[in-house]
MARRO-639032 format. One record per residue: x, y, z of N, C-alpha, C in turn; residue number from 0; residue in three letters. Coordinates in Angstrom, 2 decimals. Each point is the difference from the previous one (the first is absolute). Layout:
N
SITE/nu/nv/nw/cau/cav/caw/cu/cv/cw/num/residu
SITE/X/Y/Z/X/Y/Z/X/Y/Z/NUM/ALA
...
END
This chain:
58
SITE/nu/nv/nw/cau/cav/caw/cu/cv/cw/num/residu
SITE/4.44/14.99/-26.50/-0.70/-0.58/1.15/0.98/-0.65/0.96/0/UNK
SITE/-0.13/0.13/1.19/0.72/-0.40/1.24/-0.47/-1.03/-0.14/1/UNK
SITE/1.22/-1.17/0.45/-0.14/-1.41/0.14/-0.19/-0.12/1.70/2/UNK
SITE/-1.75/-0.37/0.54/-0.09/-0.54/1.30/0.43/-0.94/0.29/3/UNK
SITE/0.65/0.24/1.77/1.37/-0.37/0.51/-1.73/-1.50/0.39/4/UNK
SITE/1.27/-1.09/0.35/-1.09/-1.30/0.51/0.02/0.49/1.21/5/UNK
SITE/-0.77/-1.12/0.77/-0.43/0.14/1.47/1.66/0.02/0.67/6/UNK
SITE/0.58/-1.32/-0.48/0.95/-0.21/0.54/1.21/1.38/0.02/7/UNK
SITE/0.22/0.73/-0.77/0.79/0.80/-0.08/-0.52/1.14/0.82/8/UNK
SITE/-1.66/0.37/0.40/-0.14/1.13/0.58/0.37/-0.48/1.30/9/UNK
SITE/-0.31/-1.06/0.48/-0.04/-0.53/1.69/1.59/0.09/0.70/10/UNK
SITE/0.53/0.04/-1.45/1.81/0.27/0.49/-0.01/0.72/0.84/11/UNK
SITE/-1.25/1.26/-0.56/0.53/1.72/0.85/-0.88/-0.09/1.48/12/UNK
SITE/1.25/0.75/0.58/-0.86/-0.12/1.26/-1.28/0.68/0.71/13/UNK
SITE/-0.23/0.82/-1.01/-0.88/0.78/0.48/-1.28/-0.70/-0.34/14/UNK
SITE/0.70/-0.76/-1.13/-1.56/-0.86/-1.15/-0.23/-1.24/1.64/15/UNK
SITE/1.41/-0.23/0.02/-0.24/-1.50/1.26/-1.31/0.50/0.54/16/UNK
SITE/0.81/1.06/0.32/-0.58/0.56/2.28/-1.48/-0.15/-0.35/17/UNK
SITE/-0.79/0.98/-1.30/-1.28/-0.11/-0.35/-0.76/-1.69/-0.16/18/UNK
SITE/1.22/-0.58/-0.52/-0.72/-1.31/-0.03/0.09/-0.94/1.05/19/UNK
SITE/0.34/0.47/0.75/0.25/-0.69/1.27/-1.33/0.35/0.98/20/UNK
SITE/0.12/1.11/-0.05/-1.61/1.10/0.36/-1.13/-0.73/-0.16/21/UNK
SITE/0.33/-0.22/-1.73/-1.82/-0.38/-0.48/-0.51/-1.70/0.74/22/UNK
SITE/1.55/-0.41/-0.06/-0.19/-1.53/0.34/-0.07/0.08/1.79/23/UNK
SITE/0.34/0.53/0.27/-0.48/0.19/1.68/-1.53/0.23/-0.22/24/UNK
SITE/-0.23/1.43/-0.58/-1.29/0.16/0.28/-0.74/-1.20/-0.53/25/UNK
SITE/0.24/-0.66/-1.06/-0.98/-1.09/-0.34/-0.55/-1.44/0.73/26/UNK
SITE/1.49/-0.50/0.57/-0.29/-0.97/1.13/-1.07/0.28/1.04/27/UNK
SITE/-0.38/-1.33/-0.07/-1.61/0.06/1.23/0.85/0.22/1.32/28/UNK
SITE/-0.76/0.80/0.82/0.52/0.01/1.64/-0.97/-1.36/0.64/29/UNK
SITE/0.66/-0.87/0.77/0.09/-1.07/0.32/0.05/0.41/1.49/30/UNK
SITE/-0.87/-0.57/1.11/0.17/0.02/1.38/1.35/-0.84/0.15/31/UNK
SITE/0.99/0.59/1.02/1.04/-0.79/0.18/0.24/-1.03/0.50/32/UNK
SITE/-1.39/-0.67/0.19/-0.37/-1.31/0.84/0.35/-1.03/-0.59/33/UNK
SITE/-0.14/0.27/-1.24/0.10/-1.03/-1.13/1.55/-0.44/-0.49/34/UNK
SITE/0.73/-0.90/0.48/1.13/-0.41/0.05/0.06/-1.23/-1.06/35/UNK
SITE/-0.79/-0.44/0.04/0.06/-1.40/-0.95/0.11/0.53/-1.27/36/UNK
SITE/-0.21/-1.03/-0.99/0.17/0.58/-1.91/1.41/0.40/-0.03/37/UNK
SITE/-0.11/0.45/-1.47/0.79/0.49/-1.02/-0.08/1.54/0.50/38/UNK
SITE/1.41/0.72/-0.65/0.05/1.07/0.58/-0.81/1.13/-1.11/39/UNK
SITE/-0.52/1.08/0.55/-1.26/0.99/-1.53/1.08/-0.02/-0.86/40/UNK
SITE/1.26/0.09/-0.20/0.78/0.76/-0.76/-0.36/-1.28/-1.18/41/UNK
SITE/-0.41/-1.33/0.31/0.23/-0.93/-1.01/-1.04/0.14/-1.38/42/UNK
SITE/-1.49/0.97/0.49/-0.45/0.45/-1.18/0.06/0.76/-1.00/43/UNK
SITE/1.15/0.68/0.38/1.11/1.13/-1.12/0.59/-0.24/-0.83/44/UNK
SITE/1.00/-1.30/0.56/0.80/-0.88/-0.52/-0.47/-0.79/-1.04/45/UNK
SITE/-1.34/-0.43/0.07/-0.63/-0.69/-0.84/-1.02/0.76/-1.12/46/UNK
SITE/-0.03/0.79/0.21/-0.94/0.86/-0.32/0.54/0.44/-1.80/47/UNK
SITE/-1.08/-0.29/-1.12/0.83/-0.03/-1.22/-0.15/1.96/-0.22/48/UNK
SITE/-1.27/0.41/0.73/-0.36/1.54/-1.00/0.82/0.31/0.98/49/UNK
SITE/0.84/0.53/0.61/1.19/0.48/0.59/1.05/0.65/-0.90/50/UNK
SITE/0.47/-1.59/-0.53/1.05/-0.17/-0.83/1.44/0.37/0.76/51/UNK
SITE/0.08/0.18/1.36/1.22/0.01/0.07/-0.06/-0.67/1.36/52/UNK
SITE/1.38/-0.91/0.01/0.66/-1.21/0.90/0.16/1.31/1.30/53/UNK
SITE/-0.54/-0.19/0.88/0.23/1.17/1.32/1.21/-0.90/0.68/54/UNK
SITE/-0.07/-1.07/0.04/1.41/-0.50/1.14/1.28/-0.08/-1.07/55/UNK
SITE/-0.17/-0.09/-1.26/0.88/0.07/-0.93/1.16/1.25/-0.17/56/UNK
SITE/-0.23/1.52/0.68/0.32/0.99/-0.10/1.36/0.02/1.09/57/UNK
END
């Protein structure tokens, strides 16, 4: 049996990134650009535990 690689080791590859970069674009809410005040969307990623991976960490 093949030992599955962790999250962390697939996100190395870039092709794994580019896709996850994809899904996390597509997932963020679109926001009218009016809205200047707050925290920036990216901060619910960051926090986010079912993720499991640090996005500004990379």
């Amino acid at each position: 049996m093949k030992v599955r690689k962790t999250w962390k080791s697939l996100v190395r590859r870039p092709a794994v990134r580019k896709r996850a970069a994809a899904i996390k674009r597509a997932r963020r809410p679109v926001r009218p650009l009016t809205i200047t005040a707050g925290p920036p969307e990216e901060s619910e990623f960051d926090s986010n535990p079912w993720l499991g991976i640090r996005w500004k960490g990379e």
